[in-house]
C-alpha positions in Angstrom: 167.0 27.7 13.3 166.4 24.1 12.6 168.3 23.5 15.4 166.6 25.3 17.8 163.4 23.8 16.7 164.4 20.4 17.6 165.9 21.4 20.9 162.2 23.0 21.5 160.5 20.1 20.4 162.6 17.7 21.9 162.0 20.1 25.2 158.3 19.5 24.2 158.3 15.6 24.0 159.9 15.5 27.4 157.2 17.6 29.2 154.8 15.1 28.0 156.1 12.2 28.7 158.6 12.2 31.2 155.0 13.1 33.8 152.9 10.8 32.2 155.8 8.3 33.5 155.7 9.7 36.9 151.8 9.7 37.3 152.0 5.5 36.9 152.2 4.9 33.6 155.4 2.5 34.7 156.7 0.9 37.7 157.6 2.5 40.3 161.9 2.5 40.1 163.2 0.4 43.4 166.8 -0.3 43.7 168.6 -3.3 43.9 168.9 -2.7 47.3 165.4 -2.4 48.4 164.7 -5.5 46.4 167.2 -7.2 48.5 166.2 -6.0 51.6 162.5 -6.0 51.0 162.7 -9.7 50.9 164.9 -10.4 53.7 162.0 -8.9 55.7 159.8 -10.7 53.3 161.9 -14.1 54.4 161.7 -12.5 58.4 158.0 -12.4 58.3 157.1 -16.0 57.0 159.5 -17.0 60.3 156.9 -15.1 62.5 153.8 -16.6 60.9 155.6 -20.2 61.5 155.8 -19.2 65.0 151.6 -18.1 65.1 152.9 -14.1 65.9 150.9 -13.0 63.5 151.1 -9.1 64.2 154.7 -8.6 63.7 153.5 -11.2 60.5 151.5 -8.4 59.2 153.6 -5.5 60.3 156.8 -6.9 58.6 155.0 -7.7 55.3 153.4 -4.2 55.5 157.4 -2.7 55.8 158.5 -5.0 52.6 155.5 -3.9 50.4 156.2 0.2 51.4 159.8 -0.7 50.4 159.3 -2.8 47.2 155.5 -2.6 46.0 156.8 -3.7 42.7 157.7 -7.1 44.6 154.1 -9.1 44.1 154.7 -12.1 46.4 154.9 -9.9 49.2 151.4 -7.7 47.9 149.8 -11.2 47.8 150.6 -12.1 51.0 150.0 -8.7 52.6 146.1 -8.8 50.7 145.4 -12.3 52.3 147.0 -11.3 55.6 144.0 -8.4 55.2 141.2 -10.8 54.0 142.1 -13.2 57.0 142.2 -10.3 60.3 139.2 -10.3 62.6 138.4 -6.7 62.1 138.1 -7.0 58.3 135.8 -4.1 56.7 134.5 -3.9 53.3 137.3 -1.7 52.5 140.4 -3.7 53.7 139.0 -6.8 52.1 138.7 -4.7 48.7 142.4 -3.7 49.2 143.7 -6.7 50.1 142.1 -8.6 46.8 143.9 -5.6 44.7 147.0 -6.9 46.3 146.5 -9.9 45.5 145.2 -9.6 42.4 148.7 -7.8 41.4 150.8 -11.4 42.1 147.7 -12.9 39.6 148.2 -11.1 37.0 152.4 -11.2 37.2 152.3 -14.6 37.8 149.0 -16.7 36.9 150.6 -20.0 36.7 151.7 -19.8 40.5 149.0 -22.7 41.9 148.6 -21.9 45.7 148.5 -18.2 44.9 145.7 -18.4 42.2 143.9 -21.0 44.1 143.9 -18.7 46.9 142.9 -15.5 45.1 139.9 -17.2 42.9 138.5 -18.4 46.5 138.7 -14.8 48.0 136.9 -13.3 44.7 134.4 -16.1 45.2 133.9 -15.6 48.8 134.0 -11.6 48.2 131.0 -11.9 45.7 133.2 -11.5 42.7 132.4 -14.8 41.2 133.3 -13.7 37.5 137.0 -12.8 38.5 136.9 -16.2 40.5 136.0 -17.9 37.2 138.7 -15.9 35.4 141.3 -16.7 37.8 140.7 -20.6 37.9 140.0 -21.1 34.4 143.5 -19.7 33.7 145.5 -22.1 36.5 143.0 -25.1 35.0 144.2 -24.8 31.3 147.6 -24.9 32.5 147.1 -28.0 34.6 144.2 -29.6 32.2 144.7 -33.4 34.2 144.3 -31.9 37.5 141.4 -33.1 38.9 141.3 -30.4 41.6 141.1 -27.2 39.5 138.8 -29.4 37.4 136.4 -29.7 40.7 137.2 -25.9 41.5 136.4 -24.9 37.4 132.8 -26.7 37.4 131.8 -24.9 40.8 132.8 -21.7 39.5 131.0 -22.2 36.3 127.9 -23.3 38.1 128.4 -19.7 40.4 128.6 -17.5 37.6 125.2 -19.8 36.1 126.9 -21.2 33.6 125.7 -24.7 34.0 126.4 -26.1 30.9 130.0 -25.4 31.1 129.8 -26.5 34.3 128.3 -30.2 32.9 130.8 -30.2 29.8 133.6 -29.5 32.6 131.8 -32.9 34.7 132.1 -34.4 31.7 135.6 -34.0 31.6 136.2 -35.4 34.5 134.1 -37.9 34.5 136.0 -39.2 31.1 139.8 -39.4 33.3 138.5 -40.3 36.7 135.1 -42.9 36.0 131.4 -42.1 37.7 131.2 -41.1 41.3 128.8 -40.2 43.8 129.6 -37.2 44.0 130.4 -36.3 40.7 127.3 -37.4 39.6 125.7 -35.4 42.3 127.0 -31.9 41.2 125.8 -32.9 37.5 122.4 -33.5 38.4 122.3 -30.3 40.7 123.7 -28.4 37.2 120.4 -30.0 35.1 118.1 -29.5 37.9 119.0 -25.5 38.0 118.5 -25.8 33.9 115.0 -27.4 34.8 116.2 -30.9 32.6 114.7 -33.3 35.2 115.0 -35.6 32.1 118.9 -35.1 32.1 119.1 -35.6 36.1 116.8 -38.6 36.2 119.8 -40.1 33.4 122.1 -39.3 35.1 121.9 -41.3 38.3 120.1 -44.0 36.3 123.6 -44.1 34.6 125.5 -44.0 38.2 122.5 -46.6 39.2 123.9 -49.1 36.4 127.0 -49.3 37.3 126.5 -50.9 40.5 122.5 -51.5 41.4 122.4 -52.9 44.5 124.3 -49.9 45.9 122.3 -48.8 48.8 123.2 -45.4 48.8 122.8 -44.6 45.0 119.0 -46.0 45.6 118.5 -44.1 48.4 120.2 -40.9 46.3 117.8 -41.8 43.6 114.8 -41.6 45.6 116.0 -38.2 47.2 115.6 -36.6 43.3 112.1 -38.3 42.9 110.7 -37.4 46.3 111.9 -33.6 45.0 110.1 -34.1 41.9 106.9 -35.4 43.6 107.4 -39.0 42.2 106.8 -40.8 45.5 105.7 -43.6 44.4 109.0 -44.3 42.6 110.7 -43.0 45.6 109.6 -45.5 47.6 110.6 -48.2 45.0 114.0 -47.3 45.1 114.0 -47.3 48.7 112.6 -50.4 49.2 115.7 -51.9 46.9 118.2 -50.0 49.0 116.9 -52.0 52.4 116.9 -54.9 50.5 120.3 -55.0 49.0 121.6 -54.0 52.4 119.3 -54.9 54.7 122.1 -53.9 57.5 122.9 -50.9 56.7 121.1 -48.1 58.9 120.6 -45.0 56.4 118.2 -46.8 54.5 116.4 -46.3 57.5 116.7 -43.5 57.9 116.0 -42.0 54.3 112.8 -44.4 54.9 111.8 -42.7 57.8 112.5 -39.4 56.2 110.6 -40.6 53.3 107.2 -41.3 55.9 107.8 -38.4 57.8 107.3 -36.4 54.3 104.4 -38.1 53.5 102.6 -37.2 56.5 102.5 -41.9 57.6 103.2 -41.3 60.9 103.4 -45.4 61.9 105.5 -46.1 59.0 108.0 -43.4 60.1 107.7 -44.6 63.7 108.5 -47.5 62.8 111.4 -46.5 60.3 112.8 -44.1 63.4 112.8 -47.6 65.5 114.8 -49.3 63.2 117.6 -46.6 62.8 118.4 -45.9 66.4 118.7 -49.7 66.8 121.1 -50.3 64.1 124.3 -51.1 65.6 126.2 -49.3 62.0 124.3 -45.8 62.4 126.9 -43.5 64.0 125.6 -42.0 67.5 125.5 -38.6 65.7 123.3 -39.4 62.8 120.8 -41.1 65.8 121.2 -37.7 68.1 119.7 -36.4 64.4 116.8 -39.3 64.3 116.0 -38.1 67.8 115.9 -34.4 67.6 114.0 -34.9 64.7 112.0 -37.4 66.4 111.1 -35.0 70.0 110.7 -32.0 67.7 107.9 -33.8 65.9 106.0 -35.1 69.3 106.1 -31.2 70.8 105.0 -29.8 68.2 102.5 -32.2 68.4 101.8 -31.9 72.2 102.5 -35.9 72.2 101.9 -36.8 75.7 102.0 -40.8 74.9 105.5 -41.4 76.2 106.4 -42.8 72.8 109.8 -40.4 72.5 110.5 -42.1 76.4 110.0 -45.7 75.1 112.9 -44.6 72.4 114.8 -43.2 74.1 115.0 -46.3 76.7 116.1 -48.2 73.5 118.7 -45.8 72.4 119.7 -45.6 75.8 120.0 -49.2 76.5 122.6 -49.6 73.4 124.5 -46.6 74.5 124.2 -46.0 78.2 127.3 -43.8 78.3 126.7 -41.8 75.7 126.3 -38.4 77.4 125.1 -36.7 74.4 122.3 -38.8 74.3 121.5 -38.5 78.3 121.5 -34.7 77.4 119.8 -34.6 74.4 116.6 -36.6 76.6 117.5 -34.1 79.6 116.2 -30.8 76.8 113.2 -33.1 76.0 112.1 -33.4 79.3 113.2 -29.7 80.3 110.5 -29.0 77.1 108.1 -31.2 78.8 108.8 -29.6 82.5 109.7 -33.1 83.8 112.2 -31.2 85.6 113.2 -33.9 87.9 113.9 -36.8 85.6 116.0 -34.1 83.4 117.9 -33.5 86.2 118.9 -37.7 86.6 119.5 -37.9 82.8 121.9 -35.2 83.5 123.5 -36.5 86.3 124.3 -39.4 83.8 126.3 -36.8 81.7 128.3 -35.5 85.1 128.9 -39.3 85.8 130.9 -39.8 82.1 131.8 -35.6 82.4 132.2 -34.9 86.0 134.6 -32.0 85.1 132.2 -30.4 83.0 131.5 -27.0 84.5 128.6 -25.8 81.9 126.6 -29.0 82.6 126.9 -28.6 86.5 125.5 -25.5 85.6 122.7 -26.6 83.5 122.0 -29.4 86.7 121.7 -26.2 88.9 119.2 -24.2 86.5 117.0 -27.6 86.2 116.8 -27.9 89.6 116.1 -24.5 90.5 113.1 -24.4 87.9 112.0 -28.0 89.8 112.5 -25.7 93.0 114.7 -28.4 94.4 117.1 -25.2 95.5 118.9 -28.0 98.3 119.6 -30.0 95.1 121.0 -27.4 93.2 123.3 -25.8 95.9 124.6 -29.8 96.1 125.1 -29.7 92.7 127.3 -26.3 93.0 129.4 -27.4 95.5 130.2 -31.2 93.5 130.8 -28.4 90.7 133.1 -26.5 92.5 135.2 -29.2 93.6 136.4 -30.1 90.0 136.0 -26.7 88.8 137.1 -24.1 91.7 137.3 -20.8 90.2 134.7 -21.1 87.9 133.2 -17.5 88.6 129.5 -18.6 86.5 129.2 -21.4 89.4 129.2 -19.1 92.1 127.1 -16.9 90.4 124.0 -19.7 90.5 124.7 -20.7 93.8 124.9 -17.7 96.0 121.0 -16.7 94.7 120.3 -20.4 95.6 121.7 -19.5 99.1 119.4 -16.5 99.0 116.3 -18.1 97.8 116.2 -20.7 101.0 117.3 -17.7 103.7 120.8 -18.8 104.1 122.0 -15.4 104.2 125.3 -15.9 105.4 126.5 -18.6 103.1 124.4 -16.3 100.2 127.2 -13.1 101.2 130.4 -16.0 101.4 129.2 -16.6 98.2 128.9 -13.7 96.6 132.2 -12.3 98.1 134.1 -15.3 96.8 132.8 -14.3 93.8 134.1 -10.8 93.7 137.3 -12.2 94.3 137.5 -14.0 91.1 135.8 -11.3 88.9 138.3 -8.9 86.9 138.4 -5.6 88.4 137.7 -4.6 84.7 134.3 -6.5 84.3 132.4 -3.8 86.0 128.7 -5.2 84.9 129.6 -8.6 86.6 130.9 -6.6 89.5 127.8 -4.5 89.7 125.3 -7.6 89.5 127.4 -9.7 92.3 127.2 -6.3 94.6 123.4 -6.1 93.9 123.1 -9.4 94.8 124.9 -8.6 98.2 122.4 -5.6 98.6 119.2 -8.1 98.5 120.8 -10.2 100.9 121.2 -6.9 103.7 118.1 -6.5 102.8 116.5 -9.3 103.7 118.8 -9.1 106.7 117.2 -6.4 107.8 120.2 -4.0 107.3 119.0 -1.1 104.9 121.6 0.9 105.2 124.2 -1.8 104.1 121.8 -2.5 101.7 121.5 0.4 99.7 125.0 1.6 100.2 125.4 -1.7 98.2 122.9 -0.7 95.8 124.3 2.8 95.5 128.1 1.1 94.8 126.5 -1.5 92.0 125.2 1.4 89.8 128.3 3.7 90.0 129.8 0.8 88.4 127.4 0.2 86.0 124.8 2.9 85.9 122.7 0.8 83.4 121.9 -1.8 85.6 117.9 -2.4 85.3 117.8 -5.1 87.8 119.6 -3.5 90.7 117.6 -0.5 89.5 114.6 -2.7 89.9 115.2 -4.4 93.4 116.6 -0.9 94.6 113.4 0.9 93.7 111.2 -2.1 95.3 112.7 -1.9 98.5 112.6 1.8 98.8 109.1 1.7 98.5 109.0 -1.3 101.0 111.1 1.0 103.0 108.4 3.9 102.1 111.9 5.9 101.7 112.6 8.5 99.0 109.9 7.3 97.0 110.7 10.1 94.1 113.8 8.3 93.6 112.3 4.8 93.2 109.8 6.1 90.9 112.5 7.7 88.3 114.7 3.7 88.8 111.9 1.6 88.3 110.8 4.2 85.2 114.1 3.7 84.1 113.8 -0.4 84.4 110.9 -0.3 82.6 112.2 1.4 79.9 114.9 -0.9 79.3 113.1 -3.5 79.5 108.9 -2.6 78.8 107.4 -6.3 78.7 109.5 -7.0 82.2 106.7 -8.6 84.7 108.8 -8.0 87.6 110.0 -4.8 86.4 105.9 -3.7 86.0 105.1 -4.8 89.2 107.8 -2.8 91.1 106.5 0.5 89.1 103.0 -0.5 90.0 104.1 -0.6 93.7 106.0 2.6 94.1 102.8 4.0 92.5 100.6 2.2 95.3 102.8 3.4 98.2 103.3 6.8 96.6 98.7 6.4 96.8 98.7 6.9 93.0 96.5 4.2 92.6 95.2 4.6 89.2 98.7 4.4 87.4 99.6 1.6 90.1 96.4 -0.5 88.5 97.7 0.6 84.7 101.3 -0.6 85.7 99.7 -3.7 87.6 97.8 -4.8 84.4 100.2 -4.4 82.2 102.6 -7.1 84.8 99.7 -9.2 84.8 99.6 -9.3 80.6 103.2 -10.5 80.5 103.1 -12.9 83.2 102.4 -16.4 81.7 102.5 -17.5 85.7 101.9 -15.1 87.9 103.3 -15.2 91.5 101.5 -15.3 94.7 102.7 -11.9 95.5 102.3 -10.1 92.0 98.6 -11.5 92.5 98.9 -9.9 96.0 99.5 -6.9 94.5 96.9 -7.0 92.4 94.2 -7.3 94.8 96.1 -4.2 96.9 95.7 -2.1 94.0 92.0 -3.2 92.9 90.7 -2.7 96.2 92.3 1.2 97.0 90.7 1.7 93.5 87.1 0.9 95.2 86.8 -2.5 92.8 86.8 -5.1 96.2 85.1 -8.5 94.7 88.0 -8.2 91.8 90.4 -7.6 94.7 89.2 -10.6 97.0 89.2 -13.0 93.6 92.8 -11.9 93.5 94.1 -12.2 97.0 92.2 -15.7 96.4 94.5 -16.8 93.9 97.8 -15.4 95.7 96.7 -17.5 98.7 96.5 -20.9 96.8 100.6 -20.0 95.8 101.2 -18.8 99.3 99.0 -20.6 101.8 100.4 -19.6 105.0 100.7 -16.1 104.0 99.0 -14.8 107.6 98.3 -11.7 106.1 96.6 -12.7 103.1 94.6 -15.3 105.2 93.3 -11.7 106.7 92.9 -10.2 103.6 90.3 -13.3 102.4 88.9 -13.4 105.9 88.0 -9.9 106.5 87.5 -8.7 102.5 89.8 -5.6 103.6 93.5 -4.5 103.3 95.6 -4.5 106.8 98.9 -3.2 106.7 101.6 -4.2 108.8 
């Protein structure tokens, strides 16, 4: 009998534990043989990465981690493979700092691996685990400055300043005072609100060398931010003067005046930087942008930004960041034409440089220099060839001064070096082609045009728009160039042009009150309106019996459009004539 009780209880035992085994309580069992061959594709997969094939990269370390999971390396590898892919989700990043996390805990001494993982955690939003994870490499490794660094700026995540300080400290005692050592330590008081502890601390840094013109200037930085200016300005005045030469004192000096609201010191102080032969171009192209913002926002019409400029300009004439940075100023200012010669400066030093032929072309279309701009596209084209975004600028350019033919070259050349894929460049490019029959006079090319644009992109507001328009030029299926220009509208409700074409089809269509709600609403969102939306305007005021409102208007379109016969008639006659 006794036995047979400790056969059942043995029997017992082994129903317990022999599942609990087999639900995870221990590794999963791998045989030599997977191990073996789990990292020979391990071994296979680092060869790909070397060689930037990054998908059979993943896919191999994906095979060796369903053969051997028990293998970490290859889970850490796989997990950063998954933090690093373009189409990362919440949910593969989780997953892929598990995996990663596994070759942590098996092997926390490993440097690159740990380094690695406490940076994913941190970037992840686990800044705890980060802590965890470099805190355990840095005790191992308590001289290496590096996981010293890494240990202070976790502490400092995780709010623990003053472990972040002691860990400064640390430092500080093996490696001597720094810059920007000193800078993290006052950043840790400041968030503990012991300005009296941040102030010591650069007076300490201050000490060690006091004519250094960048501790000053640093110096000054935390007193402006504590409202000492005053004392600010001491320490900036001792930064100049210990190196008089040295262009960021002028530059913290203009900063300084620009703060306190002196605008002829910081003019001044501006000068003085972007003449300094040691400030690098960058930090002027800073001083500048700076500089403009300041005089827009201040509707500066004094010409003081162009007297700088000329300065800047005269030091570094073939600097093309600088010629562009004056050509947005101007742009701002709608000197259109001198932006366009600052730019041509750029295409002298960048003549290859399809984006800023482009930019040329839009400047001179909004100066309405269209001649100038189709020059510009064909210089462009000559260094750039197939650049499809050229073509597309200057076969409307073609359009806008009624070279049809060259407009339809254009726009054909233009087909030919769009993707057969790209179906809403394709569509646009037709459309185009369909204004251009238009204006030809052939309406049947035209809208079979049209009709081909928006089978390829059924979506297409602005063919919908310029289709619906000349329907109701056309005075042709009116019904369907009411639903189009509804539907242009809709896409796109604060659309001037896209309101006045609605109005239109209303007028034609003799629905003249919803043409005048349509017309009004163009008029809101016009900043500038055009001599024929004005047109318009006064058509639909006078069919809704309002005729001094309608004359005032056709007034106004006559001024943008004064050899418009018809509106001539219009103001002569105080009635509507229709061709």
């Amino acid at each position: 009998m006794n036995q047979a009780r400790n056969i059942v209880l043995t029997l017992l035992v082994l129903l317990v534990v022999v599942p609990m085994a087999m639900a995870g309580g221990g590794k999963p069992r791998v045989t030599e043989q997977d191990r073996r061959k789990a990292e020979y594709i391990f071994l296979e997969a680092q060869n790909h990465k070397s060689h930037d094939r990054l998908d059979a990269y993943y896919d191999l370390l994906q095979t060796a981690h369903d053969i051997d999971s028990t293998n970490t390396a290859v889970s850490f590898y796989l997990g950063y493979c998954l933090l690093t892919m373009e189409n990362m989700t919440k949910q593969r990043a989780e997953r892929g700092l598990q995996l990663m996390k596994q070759h942590f805990e098996a092997a926390p001494g490993d440097f690159y691996e740990t380094t690695f993982y406490s940076d994913a955690c941190m970037m992840l939003g686990h800044p705890e685990e980060a802590l965890r994870a470099i805190k355990t490499l840095s005790d191992r490794n308590p001289n290496k400055l590096e996981l010293q660094a890494r240990l202070a700026h976790a502490q400092a995540q995780t709010g623990d300043y003053r472990g972040a300080i002691a860990t400064f400290d640390s430092i500080e005692t093996l490696h001597g005072k720094s810059m920007q050592l000193t800078s993290r330590k006052v950043s840790a008081y400041m968030a503990l609100n012991d300005t009296a502890s941040a102030i010591a601390q650069m007076r300490a840094l201050l000490a060690t060398a006091p004519e250094n013109a960048m501790y000053n200037i640093t110096m000054s930085a935390l007193l402006t931010q504590l409202g000492r200016q005053d004392s600010a300005l001491v320490y900036l005045d001792r930064a100049q003067q210990a190196e008089p030469d040295n262009g960021y004192t002028y530059l913290a000096k203009a900063q300084y005046y620009n703060m306190v609201g002196d605008s002829a010191a910081y003019e001044q102080q501006v000068r003085q930087a972007l003449v300094n032969e040691n400030l690098e171009v960058e930090d002027k192209m800073q001083v500048l942008i700076d500089f403009m913002r300041d005089r827009i926002a201040a509707n500066d019409s004094t010409g003081r930004v162009d007297t700088l400029m000329n300065v800047v300009l005269e030091l570094h004439p073939h600097e093309a960041q600088i010629h562009d940075l004056y050509s947005e100023y101007l742009i701002a200012r709608k000197d259109y034409r001198h932006a366009a010669e600052q730019l041509g400066y750029v295409l002298d030093v960048r003549p290859t440089d399809a984006q800023m032929w482009r930019k040329l072309m839009i400047v001179n279309i909004m100066d309405e220099n269209i001649p100038a701009a189709i020059a510009a596209g064909d210089k462009a084209l000559e260094y750039n060839p197939d650049s499809l975004d050229l073509y597309r600028y200057i076969a409307p350019a073609y359009f806008q001064i009624k070279q049809y033919d060259k407009s339809l070259q254009t726009y054909e050349k233009a087909l030919m070096l769009t993707d057969s894929a790209d179906v809403e460049t394709r569509s646009d490019l037709i459309g185009g082609m369909g204004d251009v029959y238009f204006e030809l006079g052939d309406t049947i090319r035209s809208f079979q045009a049209y009709e081909q644009a928006l089978q390829l992109n059924p979506l297409n507001s602005g063919i919908m728009n310029n289709y619906a328009y000349f329907l109701a030029l056309s005075n042709r299926d009116l019904d369907k160039a009411e639903r189009m220009a509804a539907m242009a509208v809709k896409d796109m409700p604060q659309n001037a042009t896209y309101l006045d074409t609605y109005a239109w089809v209303f007028f034609v269509k003799k629905d003249y009150q919803m043409a005048l709600v349509y017309i009004k609403s163009a008029i809101e969102n016009d900043d500038s309106p055009s001599g024929d939306l004005l047109d318009h305007y006064g058509d639909i005021l006078f069919m809704n019996g309002d005729h001094e409102a309608a004359i005032e208007q056709w007034q106004k379109a006559l001024k943008l459009m004064p050899d418009n016969e018809l509106l001539q008639r219009k103001v002569k006659h105080r009635t509507i004539f229709f061709k």
